[in-house]
N, C-alpha and C positions, 0 to 999 in steps of 0.2 A: 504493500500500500504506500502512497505516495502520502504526503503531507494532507493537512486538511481541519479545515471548523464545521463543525454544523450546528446549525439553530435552527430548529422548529417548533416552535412556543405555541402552533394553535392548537388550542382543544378544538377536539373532533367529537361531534355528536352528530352520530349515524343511525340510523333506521326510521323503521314508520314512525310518522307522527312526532316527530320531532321538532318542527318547527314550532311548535307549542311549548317549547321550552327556550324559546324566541326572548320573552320578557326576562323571564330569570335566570338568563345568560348575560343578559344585558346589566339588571341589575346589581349582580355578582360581579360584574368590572368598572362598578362606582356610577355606572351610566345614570343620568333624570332629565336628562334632555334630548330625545332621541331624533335624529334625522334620517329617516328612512327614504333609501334611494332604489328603485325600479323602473326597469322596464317600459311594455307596452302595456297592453288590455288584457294577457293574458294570466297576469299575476291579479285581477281583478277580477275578472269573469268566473277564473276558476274559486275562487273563494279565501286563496292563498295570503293574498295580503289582510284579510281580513283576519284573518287566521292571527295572524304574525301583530297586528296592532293592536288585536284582543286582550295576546298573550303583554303586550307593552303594559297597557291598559290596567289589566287583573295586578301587575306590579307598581302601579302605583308611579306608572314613565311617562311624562310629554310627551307628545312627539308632532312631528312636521313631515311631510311629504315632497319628495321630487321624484316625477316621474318624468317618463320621456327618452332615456336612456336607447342609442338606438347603438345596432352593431361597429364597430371602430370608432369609440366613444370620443365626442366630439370636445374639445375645451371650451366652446361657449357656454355649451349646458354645466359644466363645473365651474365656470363662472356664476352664472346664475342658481347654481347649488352654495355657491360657497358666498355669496350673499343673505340668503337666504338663511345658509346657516348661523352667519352673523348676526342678522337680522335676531333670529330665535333664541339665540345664546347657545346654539347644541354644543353637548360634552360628549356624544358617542357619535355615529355613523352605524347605520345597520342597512346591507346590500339584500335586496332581495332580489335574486336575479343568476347571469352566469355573468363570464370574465369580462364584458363590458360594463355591467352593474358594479361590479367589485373595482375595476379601475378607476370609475368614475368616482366612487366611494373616497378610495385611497385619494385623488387626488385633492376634493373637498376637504380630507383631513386634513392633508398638508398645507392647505391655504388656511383653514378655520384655524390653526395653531399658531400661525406666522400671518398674521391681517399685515402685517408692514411689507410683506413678498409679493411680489409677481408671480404668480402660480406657471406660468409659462418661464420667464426672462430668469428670475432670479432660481426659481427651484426645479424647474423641467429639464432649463438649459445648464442648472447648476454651478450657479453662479455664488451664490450663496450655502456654504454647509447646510444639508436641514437636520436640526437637532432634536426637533420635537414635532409631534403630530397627534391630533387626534387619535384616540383608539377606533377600532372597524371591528364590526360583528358580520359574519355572513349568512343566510339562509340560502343556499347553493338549489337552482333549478337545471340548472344545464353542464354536463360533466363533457369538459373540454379545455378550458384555457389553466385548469389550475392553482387561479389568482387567488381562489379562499385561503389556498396556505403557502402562498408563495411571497416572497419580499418585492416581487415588479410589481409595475403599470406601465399602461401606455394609451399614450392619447394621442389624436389627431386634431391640428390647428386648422380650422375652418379656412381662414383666410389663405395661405400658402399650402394648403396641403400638407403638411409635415409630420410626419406620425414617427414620434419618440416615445421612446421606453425609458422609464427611471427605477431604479431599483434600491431599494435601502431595508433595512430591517423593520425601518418604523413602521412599514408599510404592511407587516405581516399580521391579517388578522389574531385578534383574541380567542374567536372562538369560531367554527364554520361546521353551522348545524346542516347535515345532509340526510334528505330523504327521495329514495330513488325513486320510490313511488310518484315523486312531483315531476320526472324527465316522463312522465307515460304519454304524455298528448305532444312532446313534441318533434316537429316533421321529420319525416326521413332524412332529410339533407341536411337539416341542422343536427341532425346524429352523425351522421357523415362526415361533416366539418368537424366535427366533436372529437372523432376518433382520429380523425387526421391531428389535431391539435396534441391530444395525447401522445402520440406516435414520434411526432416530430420534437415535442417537449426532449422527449430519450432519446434518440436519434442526434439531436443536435447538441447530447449531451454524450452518446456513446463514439461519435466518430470524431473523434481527440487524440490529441500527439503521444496520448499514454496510454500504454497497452500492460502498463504491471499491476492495475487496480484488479483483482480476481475478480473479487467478490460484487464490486460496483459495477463492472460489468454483465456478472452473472446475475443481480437485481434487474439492471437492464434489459438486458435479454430475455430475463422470463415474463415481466412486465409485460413487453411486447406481446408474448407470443400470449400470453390471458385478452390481451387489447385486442389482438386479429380476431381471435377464436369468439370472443363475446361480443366484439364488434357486428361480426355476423349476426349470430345470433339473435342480436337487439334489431338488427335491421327487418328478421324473417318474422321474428316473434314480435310486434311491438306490445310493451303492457309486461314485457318477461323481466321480475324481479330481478330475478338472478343477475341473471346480464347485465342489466344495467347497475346494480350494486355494484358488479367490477370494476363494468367504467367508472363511476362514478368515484371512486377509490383510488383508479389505475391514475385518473387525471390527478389529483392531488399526488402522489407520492412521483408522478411524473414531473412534480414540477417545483417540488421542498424542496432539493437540492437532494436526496439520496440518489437521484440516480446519475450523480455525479461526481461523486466524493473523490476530492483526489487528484483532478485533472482539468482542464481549462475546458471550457465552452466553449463550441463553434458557433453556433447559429447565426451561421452567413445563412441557411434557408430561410430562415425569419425573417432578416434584413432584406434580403431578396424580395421576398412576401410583403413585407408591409410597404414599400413603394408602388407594388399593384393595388394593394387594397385604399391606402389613403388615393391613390390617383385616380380610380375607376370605382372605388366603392364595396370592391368585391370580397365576399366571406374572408374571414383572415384564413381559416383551413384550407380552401379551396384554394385560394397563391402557395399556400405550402406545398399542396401534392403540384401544385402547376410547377411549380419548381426544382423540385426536391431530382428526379432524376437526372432534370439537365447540369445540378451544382456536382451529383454524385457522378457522372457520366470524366464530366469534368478535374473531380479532384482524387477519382482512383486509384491514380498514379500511386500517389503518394505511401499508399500502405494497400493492395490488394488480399493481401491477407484478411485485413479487418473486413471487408466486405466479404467475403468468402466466409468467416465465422457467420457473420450476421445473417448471412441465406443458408447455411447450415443450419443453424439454432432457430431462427423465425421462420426460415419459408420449408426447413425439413430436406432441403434441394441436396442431391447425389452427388458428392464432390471424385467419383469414380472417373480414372483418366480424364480431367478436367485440369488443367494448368489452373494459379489462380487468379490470371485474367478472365478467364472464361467463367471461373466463380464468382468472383466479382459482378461480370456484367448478367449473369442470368439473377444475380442476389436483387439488382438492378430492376431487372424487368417484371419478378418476381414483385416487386413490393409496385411498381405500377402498374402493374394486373391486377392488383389486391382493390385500390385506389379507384381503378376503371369500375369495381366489382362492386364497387359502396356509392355510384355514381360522382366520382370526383375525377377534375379534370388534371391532366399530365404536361398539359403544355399553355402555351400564352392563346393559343385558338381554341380550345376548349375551353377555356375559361373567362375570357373575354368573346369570342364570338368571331375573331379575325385574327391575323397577325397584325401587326401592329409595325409603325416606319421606323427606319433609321434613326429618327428625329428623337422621338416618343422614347426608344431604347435609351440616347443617347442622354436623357431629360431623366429618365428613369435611374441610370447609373450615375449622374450629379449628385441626385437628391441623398442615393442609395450612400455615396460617399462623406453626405453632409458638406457638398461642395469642396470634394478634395481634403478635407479635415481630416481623416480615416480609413483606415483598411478594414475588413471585414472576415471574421474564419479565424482558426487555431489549427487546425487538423490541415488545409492550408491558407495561409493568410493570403487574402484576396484584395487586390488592388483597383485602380480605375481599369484598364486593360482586362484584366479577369472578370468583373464583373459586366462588364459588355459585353464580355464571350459567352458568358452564360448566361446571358440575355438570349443573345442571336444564339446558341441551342434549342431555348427553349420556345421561340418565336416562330414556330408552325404547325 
């Protein structure tokens, strides 16, 4: 094992009917001023929020509401959260929702703590140390992005497009009550995105310059192969506990940092991804699997080996008189078969609808570099050059 810290401070409360323990999670971390943040209609319709400010309620909590929350959560509405939460006085943040609820949450806090910051200028772009932050509760509906117990966020800037991630401790919820029963109604594609999300969470954490971690990789790896296998399953069966208890599970520990321990972070696929998504709007999963082949196609070189385990151990593939080029790229094909098979797109015209110009690529790997500021990758570190190659891969 190589060097390493791990922090993961949130209490997990998992099973049915849990979100009824909404209030008295709350109040157990000092909470009496609640600012609950969600979504669309659908955490209302179903009875859910109702649920949840019951539970506030019966404890004896304020509370205030922002809804609105839409997918690749926007900084205006955390503006308009984090007034509001000013306005009210709130001392908690409770997300009800998945990974863009919980972002939007997190970033509320860090503004409601610091009134004197630029929630974008000073703390997004990290100009400013942030030392303090509201505490975040989550009530988790959608198992995908992670964020109940992970230290990111990431928000997109209306005006420029710009979709950054910040990551800090402060940001890791208190508590992230999960009940899978609440993922039942919803759509196929947004399960798809889900699974893609979890996938690429360990993926961008398993293909890394370090190959002595056993055991972090052996978590990795099996992680996965519970994700493919229930992944299915959630898709044929919808309403199947089981399954989606995994996901729901496999996301969170995909995303605390265990399935890392030990080794740098690549997620040049994410980077990659979120200049499609802030640009065009589209699902954050769905730029993952759009990408993910053309980076991996791309940066095999480097260590063939690893990709040759990873189609071994997840996709079961025959490494019998196979060089481990040829392991490699069937590990390759293998995981965007998987991808096609959950209805997720593998390239920039499946997923956008066309290829896309010279121009647009060349607009896309600016952004992608924070105008030349950074390189992107561990596993291999990707510059302006590389990342317009693996653009134009993926661009047909």
């Amino acid at each position: 094992m190589q060097a390493f810290e791990f922090y993961s401070p949130t209490n997990i409360i998992f099973g049915p009917g849990t979100e009824q323990q909404a209030g008295a999670q709350a109040a157990a971390w000092g909470a009496s001023r609640v600012l609950v943040v969600y979504g669309g209609q659908s955490a209302v319709k179903s009875g859910l929020l109702d649920r949840v400010l019951t539970s506030l309620t019966e404890k004896g909590l304020t509370y205030e509401t922002l809804g609105g929350v839409k997918p690749n959560p926007r900084l205006s509405l955390v503006r308009e959260g984090l007034k509001k939460a000013l306005d009210f006085g709130a001392d908690f943040l409770l997300a009800v929702g998945g990974g863009s609820v919980i972002d939007t949450a997190k970033a509320i806090a860090d503004g409601a703590a610091n009134p004197e910051l630029d929630i974008w200028e000073d703390i997004w772009l990290r100009r400013v140390p942030l030392e303090k932050a509201l505490p975040v509760g989550v009530v988790l509906t959608i198992p995908a992005a992670g964020s109940e117990s992970s230290h990111s966020s990431v928000l997109t800037r209306d005006d420029t497009l710009e979709k950054r991630g910040f990551s800090t401790d402060l940001h890791r919820p208190r508590f992230a009550i999960m009940n899978p029963e609440l993922t039942f109604t919803l759509p196929p594609y947004q399960v798809s995105c889900g699974i893609v999300d979890i996938m690429m969470h360990t993926m961008d954490r398993y293909f890394n310059p370090i190959t002595t971690n056993e055991l972090t990789d052996e978590i990795s790896l099996g992680l996965l192969r519970t994700v493919v296998r229930n992944g299915r399953l959630a898709l044929e069966h919808p309403g199947d506990y089981q399954a989606m208890s995994e996901l729901m599970w496999a996301g969170s520990l995909s995303h605390n940092g265990l399935t890392g321990l030990g080794a740098l972070m690549d997620f040049a696929t994410h980077q990659l991804g979120h200049e499609l998504s802030a640009r065009f709007d589209a699902a954050h999963g769905a730029t993952l699997s759009a990408m993910w082949g053309s980076w991996a196609r791309y940066c095999l070189d480097v260590n063939p080996a690893r990709f040759a385990r990873f189609g071994q151990q997840v996709w079961g593939l025959d490494s019998t008189g196979k060089t481990e080029q040829e392991q490699a790229l069937a590990a390759i094909e293998a995981t965007e078969d998987y991808f096609r098979s959950i209805g997720m797109p593998t390239c920039i015209r499946e997923l956008l609808g066309s290829v896309q110009s010279a121009q647009v690529l060349e607009m896309l790997t600016v952004g992608c570099t924070f105008h030349g500021q950074r390189t992107i990758g561990s596993f291999r570190v990707l510059g302006h050059e590389d990342i317009l190659a693996i653009y134009n891969l993926a661009n047909h």
